[in-house]
C-alpha positions in Angstrom: -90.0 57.3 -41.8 -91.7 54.5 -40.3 -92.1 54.9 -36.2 -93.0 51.5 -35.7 -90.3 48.9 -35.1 -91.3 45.4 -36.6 -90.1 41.9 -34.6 -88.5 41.0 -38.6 -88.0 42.6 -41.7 -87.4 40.2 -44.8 -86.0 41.2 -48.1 -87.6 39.8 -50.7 -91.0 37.9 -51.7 -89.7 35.3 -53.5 -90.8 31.8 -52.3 -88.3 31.6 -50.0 -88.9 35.3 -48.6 -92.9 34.5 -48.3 -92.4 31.2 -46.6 -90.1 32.5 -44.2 -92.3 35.8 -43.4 -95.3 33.7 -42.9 -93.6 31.3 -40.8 -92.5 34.1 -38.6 -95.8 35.5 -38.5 -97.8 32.2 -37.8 -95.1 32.1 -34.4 -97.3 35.2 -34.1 -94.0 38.0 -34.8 -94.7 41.6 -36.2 -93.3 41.1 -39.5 -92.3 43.7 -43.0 -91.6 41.9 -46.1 -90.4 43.8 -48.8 -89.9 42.8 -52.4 -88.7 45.6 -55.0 -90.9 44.3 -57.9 -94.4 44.7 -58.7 -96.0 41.8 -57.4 -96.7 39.8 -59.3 -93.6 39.9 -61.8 -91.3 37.2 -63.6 -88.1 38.6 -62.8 -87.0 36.4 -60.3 -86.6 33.1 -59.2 -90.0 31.9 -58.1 -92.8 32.7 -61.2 -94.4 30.2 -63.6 -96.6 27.6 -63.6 -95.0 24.4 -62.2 -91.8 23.2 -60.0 -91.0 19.6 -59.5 -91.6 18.5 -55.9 -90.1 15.1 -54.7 -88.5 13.1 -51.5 -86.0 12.0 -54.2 -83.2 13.2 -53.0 -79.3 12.0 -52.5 -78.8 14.4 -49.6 -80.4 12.6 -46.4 -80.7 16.4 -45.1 -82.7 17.2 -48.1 -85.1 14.4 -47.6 -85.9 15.3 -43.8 -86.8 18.6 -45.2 -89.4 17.6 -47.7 -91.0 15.0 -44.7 -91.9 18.4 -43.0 -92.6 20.0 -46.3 -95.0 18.1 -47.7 -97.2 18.3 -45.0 -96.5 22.4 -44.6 -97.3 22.5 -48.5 -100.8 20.4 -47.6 -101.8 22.8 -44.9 -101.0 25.8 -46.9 -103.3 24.5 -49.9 -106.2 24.2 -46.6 -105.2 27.7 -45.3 -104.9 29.8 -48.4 -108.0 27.5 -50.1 -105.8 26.9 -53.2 -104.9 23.9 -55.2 -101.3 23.9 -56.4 -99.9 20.6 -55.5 -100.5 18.0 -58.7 -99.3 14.3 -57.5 -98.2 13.0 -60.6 -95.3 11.2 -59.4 -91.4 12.0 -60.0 -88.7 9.0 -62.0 -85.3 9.8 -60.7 -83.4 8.5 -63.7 -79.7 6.8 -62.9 -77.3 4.2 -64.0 -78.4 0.8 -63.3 -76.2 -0.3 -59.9 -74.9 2.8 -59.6 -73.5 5.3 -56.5 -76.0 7.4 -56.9 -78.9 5.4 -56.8 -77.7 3.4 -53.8 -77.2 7.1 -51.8 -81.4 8.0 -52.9 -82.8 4.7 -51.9 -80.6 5.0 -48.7 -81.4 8.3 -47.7 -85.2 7.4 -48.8 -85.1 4.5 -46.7 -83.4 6.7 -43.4 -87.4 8.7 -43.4 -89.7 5.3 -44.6 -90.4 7.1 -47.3 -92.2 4.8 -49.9 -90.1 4.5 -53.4 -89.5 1.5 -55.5 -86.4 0.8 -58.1 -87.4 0.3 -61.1 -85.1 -2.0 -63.3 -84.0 -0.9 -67.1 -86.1 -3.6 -68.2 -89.2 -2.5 -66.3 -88.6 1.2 -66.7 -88.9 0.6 -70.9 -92.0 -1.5 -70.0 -94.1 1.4 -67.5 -92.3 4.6 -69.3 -91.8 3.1 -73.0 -91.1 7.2 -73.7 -88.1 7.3 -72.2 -85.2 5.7 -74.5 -82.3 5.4 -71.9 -80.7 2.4 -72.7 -79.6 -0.8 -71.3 -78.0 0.4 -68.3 -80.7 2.7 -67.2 -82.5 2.5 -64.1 -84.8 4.4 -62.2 -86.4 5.5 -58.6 -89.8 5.7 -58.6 -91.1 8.4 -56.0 -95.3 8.0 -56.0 -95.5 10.9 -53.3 -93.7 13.0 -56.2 -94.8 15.7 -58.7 -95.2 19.5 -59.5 -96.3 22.2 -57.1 -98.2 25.4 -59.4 -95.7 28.0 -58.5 -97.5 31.2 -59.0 -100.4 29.7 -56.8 -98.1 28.5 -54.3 -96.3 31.7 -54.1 -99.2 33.4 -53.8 -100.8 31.4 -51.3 -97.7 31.8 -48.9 -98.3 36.1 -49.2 -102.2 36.3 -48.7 -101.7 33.6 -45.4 -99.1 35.7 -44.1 -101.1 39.1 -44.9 -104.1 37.0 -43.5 -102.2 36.6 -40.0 -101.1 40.6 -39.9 -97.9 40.7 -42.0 -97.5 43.7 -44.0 -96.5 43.3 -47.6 -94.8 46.3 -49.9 -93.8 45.7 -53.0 -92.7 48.3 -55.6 -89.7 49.1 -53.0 -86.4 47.8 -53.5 -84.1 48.3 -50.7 -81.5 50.6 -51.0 -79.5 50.2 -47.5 -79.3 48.1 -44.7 -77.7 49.8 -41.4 -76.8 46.7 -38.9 -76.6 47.0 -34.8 -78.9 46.0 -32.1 -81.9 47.4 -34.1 -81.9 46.8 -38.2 -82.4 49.3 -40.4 -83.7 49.6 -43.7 -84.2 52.5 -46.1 -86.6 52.4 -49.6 -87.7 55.2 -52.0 -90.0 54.9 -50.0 -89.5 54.7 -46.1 -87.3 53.9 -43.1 -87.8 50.8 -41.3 -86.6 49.1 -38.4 -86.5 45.9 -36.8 -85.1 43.5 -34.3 -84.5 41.5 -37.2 -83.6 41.0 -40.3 -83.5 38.0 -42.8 -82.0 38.7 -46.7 -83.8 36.1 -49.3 -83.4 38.7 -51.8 -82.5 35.7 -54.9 -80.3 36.9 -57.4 -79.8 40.1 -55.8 -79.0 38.2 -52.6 -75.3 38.6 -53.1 -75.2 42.5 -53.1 -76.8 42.5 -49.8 -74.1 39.8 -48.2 -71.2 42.3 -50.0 -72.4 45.2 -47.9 -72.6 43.6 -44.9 -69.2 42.3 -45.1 -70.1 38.8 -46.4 -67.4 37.3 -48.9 -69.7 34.1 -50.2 -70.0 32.5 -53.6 -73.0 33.2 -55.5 -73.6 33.1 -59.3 -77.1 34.6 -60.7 -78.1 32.2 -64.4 -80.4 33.0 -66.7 -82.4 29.5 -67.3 -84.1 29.0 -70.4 -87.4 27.1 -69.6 -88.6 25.4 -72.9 -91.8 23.7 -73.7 -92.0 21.1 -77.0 -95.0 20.4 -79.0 -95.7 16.2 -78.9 -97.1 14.9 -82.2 -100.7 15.6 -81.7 -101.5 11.5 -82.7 -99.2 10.6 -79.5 -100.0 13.5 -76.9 -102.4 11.3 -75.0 -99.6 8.9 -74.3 -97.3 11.4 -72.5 -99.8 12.1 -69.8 -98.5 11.9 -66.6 -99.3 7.6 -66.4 -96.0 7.0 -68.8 -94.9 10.8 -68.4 -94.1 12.1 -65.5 -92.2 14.1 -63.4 -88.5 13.4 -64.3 -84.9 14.2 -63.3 -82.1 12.3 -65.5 -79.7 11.9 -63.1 -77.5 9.6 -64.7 -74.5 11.7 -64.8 -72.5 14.0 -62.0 -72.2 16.3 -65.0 -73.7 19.9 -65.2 -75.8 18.8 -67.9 -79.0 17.6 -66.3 -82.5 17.5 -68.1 -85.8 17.6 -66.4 -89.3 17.6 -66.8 -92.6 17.9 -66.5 -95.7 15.8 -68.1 -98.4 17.7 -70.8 -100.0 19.8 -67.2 -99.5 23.1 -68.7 -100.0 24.5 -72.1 -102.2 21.9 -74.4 -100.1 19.8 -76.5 -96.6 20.4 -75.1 -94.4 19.1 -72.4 -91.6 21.1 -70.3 -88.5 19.6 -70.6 -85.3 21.9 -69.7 -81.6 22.0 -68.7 -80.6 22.3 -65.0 -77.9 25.1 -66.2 -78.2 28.6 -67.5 -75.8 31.9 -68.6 -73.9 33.8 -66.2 -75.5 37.1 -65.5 -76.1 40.3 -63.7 -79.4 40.3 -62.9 -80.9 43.6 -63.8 -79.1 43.0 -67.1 -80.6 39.1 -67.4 -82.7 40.4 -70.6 -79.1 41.0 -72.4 -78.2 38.0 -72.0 -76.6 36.7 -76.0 -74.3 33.6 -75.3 -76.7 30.8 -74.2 -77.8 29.3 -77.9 -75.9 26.1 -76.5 -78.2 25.9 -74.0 -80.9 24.9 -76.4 -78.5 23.1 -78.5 -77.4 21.3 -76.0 -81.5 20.3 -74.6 -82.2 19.2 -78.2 -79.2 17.0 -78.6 -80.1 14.9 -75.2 -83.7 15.0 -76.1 -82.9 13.5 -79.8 -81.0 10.4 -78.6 -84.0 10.8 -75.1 -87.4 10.7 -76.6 -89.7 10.2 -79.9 -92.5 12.0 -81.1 -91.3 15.8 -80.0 -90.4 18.9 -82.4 -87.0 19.5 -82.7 -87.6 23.0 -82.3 -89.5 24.3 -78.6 -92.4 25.7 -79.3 -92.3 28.3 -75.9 -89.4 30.0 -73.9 -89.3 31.1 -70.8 -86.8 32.5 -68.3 -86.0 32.4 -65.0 -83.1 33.2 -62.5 -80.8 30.4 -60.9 -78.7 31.6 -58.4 -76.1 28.9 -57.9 -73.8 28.2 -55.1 -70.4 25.5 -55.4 -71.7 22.8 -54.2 -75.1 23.5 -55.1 -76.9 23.7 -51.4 -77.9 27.4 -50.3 -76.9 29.6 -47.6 -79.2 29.4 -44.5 -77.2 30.9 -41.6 -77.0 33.6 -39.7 -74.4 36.6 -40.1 -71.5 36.0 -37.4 -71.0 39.5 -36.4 -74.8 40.7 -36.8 -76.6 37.2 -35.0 -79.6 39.5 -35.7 -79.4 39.2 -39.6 -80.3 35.7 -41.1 -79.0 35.1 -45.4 -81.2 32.6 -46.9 -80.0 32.7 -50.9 -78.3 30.5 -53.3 -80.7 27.8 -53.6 -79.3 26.8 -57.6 -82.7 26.2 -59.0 -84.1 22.9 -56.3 -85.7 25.4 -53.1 -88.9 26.1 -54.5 -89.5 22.5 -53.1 -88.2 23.1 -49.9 -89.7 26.2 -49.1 -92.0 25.3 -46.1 -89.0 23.7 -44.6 -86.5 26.4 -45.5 -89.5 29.3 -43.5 -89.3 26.8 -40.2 -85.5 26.6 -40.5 -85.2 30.8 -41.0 -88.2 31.4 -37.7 -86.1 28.9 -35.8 -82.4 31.1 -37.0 -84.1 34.4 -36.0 -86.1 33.4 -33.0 -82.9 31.3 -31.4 -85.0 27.8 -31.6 -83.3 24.3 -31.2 -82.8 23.6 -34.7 -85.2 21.1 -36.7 -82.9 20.4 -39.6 -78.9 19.7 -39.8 -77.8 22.8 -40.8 -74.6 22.2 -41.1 -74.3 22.2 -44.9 -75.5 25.6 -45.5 -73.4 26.9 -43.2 -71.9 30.8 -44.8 -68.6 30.2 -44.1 -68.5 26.2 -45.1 -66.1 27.2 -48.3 -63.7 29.7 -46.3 -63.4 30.8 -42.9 -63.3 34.0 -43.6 -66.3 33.9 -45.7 -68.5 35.1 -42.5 -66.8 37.8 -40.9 
């Protein structure tokens, strides 16, 4: 058993998990983050080589977040002395005139934040790779583009260790005890803190279940694929005509995004914003999501010209999705002590700085930075946070 008693324990070193443990420990707390993988591992939510970062965002809330993260991702490259952040720009892809584009350029427009719309007849001009019709628009966001995940995930746990945090990985939790004190038993140890925050991912919703928390989360199994370009046209899908992309033209599940030819040589990432339900220590036994890539191929066939029809790589990777797609970032009603900071449906790797500041400020009873009213636990029933 451990004798000491930390100022905050977090579950899980995930993005989310890191940013919030070295946030806590930059406001100079005595802090325990614990992640029950081998670090590093690809089991999670928060591995593999790129993320698409942008302002581009319908949400207003959303796009204060990223004005502070942006920055918070910038000083983290100068701490940590690593490059992950590659500005290649992000197209938001919409229909021309359309509800949705209004709501970005509004909500881009609340922070100054520099964008342009691009017309369908200029968008077939600057991206000619990009067949989406007459009645497609776009918002061009310059500040845009990917963040190298590993790196940035990495960076985020050798800061934190830098400022005295203690990281231990190879020890899942097995219980959380709640009261005035926290705490939490491993294989391992005993801990105990006057805090506690639960960014635990897919496994997220376990830890709400024992603690009394009735709230919607869905672990998915995403396929990450990457396409081989014909090697006579690969120089034209660099990121000056290719880049960062979100095809938002529909309110539909089935959203494709991607990423320019930044990872392996001679392919581009393009995937679908969905996955297969899943349990996730079972993710690997996963047999019904063949329309996944059925589904990718289709949209990229009537999409773009010059790619395989066939993806040359697959990855995976763990969604964890809420209703209305925005995570939980609240504290437990009848245990103020224990923060939840899960469900971020596969768009918080972005928002990490952002989401660490708003989880310091939950545990250390701080006027709030951010509306947090729409990641509130109890937001779909009452009783949800009891």
């Amino acid at each position: 058993m451990s004798k000491a008693i930390y100022d905050v324990i977090v579950i899980g070193a995930g993005i989310e998990g890191s940013s919030s443990a070295y946030n806590l420990a930059k406001r100079g707390k005595k802090v325990l983050l614990l992640e029950q993988f081998p670090l590093p591992h690809s089991r999670g939510s928060s591995h593999g080589q790129s993320r698409i970062t942008r302002y581009a965002y319908a949400d207003e809330f959303y796009v204060r977040m990223m004005v502070d993260a942006f920055p918070m991702w910038a000083e983290l490259e100068r701490e940590s002395g690593e490059n992950f952040f590659v500005n290649c720009g992000l197209l938001d892809l919409h229909l021309a005139n359309s509800k949705t584009i209004t709501k970005v350029t509004s909500s881009l427009k609340a922070h100054d934040v520099p964008h342009e719309v691009i017309s369908p007849g200029e968008l077939k001009r600057r991206f000619p790779h990009f067949k989406a019709g007459d009645n497609c628009a776009g918002v061009w966001d310059p500040s845009g583009g990917l963040l190298r995940a590993d790196r940035a995930l990495k960076a985020f746990q050798t800061v934190f260790q830098k400022l005295g945090g203690v990281l231990r990985d190879e020890e899942p939790v097995t219980k959380v005890t709640p009261g005035d004190v926290v705490t939490v038993e491993t294989p391992r140890s005993l801990y105990k803190a006057n805090s506690l925050v639960i960014a635990a991912g897919a496994w997220a919703g376990r830890f709400c279940s024992s603690l009394g928390l009735n709230v919607p989360l869905q672990p998915v199994r995403t396929v990450v694929m990457y396409w081989k370009v014909d090697k006579d046209k690969i120089q034209n899908y660099s990121d000056s005509t290719f880049p960062c992309f979100i095809d938002s033209r529909t309110e539909a599940t089935f959203t494709i995004y991607g990423f320019p030819n930044k990872e392996y040589p001679g392919l581009v990432k393009i995937c679908l914003h969905q996955g297969a339900i899943t349990d996730p220590d079972e993710r690997d036994k996963v047999e019904n999501d063949s329309w996944i890539l059925e589904e990718v191929k289709r949209i990229l066939a009537l999409t773009f010209d010059n790619l395989e029809n066939q993806p040359a790589i697959r990855e995976y990777c763990m969604y964890t999705n809420t209703p209305d797609h925005h995570p939980y970032i609240d504290r437990h009603s009848t245990f103020p002590n224990i923060v939840i900071a899960a469900g971020f449906s596969g768009h918080g790797f972005k928002l990490a700085p952002a989401v660490g500041k708003a989880v310091s400020e939950l545990v250390l009873n701080d006027t709030f930075t951010y509306n947090m009213e729409p990641f509130k636990l109890n937001r779909f029933s009452p009783k949800a946070n009891l």
